[in-house]
N, C-alpha and C positions, 0 to 999 in steps of 0.2 A: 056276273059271278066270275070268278079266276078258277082257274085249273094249274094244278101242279104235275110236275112229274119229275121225280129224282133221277139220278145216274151216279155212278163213281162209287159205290160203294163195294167191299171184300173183305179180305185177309189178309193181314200185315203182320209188322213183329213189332215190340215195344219199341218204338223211338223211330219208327219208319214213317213215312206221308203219306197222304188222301187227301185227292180233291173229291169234294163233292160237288155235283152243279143240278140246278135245280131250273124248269123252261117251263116259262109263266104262256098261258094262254089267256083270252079272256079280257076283257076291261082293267084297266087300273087305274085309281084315282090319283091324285097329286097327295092325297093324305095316305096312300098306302104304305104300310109299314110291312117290309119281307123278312123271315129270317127262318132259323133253324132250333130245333126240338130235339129233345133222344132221349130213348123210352130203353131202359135197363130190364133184363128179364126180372117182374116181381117187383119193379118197385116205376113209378109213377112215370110220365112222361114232365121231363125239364127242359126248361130254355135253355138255348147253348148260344145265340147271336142274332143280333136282327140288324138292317140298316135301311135306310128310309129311301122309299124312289123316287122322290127328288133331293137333289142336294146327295150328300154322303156321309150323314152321321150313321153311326155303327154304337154298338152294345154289346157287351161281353159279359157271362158269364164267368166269378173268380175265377172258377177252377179250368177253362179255359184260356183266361186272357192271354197273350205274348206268346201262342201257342197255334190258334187259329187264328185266320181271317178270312172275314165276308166280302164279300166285294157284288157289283154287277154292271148288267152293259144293257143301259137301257132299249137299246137299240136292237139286241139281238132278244131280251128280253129273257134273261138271266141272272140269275142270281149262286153264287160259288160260295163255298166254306173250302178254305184249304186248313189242313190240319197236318201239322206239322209237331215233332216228339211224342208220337201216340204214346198212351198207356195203357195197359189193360183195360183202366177204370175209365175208357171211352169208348168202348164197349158195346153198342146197343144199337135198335133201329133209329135211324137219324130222320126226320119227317123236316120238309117243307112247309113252308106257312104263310098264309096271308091274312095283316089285319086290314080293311079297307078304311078305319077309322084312323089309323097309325098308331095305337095304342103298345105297341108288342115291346119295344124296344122300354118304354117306363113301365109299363105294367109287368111282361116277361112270365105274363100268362096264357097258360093253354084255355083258358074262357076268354081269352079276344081274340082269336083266332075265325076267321071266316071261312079260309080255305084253306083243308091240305094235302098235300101230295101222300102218295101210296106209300111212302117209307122207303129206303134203302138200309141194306145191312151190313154197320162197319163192325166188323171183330180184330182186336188186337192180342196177338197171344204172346204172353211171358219167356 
């Protein structure tokens, strides 16, 4: 099993940065798939980016793309979102994720999810 655990998250103004980093414990397979969630008050939890822990493909969300980047280090055993032009409508608790089957990144579903972290809370205010 993996374990998560966020950091990076707070209070910002429209169009300012956030890194988020996310520190994997636990087993990981060569098909494991990591990435990011974020759950708006009231309305569902959505995929924001996943990228695969081997190799370096990445997945984006439209409404994120050219905006954030995922990245990690296999070594230290991380995985980051920087976010970069916040908006308001980015808004919400940002959760960590692990699929051990690598699904997340085509799927971009919260049911392939195996593991996730506690959530951190980014707010952007207008």
């Amino acid at each position: 099993q993996v374990q998560l655990a966020e950091s990076g998250g707070g209070l910002v103004q429209t169009g300012d940065s956030l890194r988020l980093s996310c520190l994997i414990s636990g087993r990981t397979l060569s098909s494991t798939g990591l990435g990011w969630f974020r759950q708006a008050p009231g309305k569902e939890r959505e995929f924001v980016a996943a990228i695969t822990w081997v190799g370096r493909i990445t997945y984006y969300a439209s409404s994120v793309k050219g905006r954030f980047t995922i990245s990690k280090d296999n070594t230290k055993k991380t995985v980051s979102l920087q976010m970069n032009s916040l908006e308001p409508e980015d808004t919400g608790v940002y959760y960590c994720a692990a699929d051990l089957r690598g699904r997340l990144g085509v799927r971009r579903d919260a049911g392939t999810v195996d593991s996730w972290g506690q959530g951190t809370q980014v707010t952007v205010s207008s």
